[in-house]
C-alpha positions as CSV (number, residue, x, y, z in Angstrom):
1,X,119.1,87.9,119.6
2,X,118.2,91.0,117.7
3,X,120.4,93.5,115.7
4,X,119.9,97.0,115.7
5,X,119.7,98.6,111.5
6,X,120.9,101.9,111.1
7,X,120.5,102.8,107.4
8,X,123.4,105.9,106.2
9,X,121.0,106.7,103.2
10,X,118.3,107.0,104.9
11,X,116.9,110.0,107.2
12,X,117.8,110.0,110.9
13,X,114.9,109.0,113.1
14,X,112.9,111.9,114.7
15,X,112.3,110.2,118.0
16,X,114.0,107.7,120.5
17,X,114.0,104.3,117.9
18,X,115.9,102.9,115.2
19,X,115.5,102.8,111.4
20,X,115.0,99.6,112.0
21,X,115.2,96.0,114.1
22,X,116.8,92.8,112.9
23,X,115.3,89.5,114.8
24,X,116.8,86.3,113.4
25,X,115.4,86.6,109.7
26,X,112.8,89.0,110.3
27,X,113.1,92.7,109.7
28,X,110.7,95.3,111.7
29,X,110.9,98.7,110.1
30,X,110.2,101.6,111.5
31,X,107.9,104.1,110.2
32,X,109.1,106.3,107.2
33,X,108.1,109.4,106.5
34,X,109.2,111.3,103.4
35,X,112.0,113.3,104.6
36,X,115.0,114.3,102.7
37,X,117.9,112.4,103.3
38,X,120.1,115.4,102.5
39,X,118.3,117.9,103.7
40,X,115.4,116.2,107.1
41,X,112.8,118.4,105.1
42,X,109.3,116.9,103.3
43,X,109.1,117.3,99.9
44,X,105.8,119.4,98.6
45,X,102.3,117.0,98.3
46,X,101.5,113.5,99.0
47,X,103.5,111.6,95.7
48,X,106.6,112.8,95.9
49,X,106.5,111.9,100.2
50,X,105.4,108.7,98.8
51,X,108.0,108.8,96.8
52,X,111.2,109.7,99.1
53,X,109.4,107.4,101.7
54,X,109.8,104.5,99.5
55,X,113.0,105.1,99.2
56,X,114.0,106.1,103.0
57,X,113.0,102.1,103.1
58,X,114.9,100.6,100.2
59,X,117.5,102.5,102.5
60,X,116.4,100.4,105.2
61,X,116.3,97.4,103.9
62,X,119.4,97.6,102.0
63,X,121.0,98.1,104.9
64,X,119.8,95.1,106.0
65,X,121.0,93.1,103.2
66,X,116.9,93.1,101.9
67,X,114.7,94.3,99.2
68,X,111.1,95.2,98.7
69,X,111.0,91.5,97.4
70,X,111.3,90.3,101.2
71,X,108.7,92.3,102.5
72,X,105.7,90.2,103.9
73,X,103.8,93.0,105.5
74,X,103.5,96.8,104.9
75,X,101.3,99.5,107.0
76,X,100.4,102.1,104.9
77,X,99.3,105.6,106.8
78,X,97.8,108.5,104.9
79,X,96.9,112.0,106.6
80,X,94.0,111.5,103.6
81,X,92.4,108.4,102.8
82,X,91.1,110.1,99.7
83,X,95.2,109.8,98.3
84,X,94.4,106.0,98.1
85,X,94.5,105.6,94.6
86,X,97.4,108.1,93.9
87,X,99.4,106.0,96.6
88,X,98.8,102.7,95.0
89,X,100.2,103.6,91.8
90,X,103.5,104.5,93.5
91,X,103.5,101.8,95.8
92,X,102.9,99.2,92.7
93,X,106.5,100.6,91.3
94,X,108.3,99.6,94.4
95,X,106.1,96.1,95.1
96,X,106.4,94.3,92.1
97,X,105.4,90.5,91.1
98,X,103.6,89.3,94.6
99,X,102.5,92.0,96.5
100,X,102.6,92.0,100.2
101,X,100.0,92.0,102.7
102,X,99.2,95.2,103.1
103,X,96.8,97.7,105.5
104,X,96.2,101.6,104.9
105,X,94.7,104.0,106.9
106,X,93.7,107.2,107.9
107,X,95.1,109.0,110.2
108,X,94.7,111.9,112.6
109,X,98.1,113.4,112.1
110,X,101.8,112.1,111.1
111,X,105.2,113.7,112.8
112,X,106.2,116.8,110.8
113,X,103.0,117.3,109.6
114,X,103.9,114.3,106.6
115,X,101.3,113.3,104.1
116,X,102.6,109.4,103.8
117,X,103.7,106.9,106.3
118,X,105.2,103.1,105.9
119,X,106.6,100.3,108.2
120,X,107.7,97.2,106.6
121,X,108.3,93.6,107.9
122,X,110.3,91.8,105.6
123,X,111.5,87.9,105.8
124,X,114.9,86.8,104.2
């Protein structure tokens, strides 16, 4: 049995899925971009979507009855691999103590021509 998570604080999803689904103990996440909550805009460079995307997922979780402490798996996806080390200073402020298992890459392009993508799985 599954459980469909629909986070109010977070941005409304720009396709046909969910913020995210809930299977037994384990949470898939959709992508999250860096849009505004308020507003469904991206905020100007590559931190600050970092930033608001980071959030958009606390949303998530939250909603969920989760934290970034219950996250097993991220995938990172950057429009420029060259942000790497940018990124992983903000991501270290949200993923604290033991890191999870994590994979980044470049991409071609993101939806809304976004700088920062993440998807989550998360174990509680």
């Amino acid at each position: 049995m599954n459980k469909t998570i629909t986070a109010e604080n977070a941005p409304a999803a720009v396709g046909p899925y969910c913020h995210a689904k809930l299977a037994g103990n384990t949470l898939y996440t959709s992508g999250q971009l860096g849009l505004s909550p308020a507003t469904g805009e991206l905020p100007q460079g590559v931190e600050a979507q970092a930033t608001q995307a980071l959030e958009n997922l606390q949303a998530v979780l939250a909603a969920a009855g989760m934290t970034c402490a219950d996250v097993v798996k991220t995938t990172v996806f950057l429009a420029d691999i060259n942000d790497f080390a940018a990124i992983n200073a903000i991501y270290a402020r949200y993923f604290t103590g033991e890191a999870p298992a994590r994979s980044c890459v470049q991409v071609a392009a993101l939806p809304k021509g976004a700088l920062f993508e993440i998807e989550a799985v998360a174990v509680k």
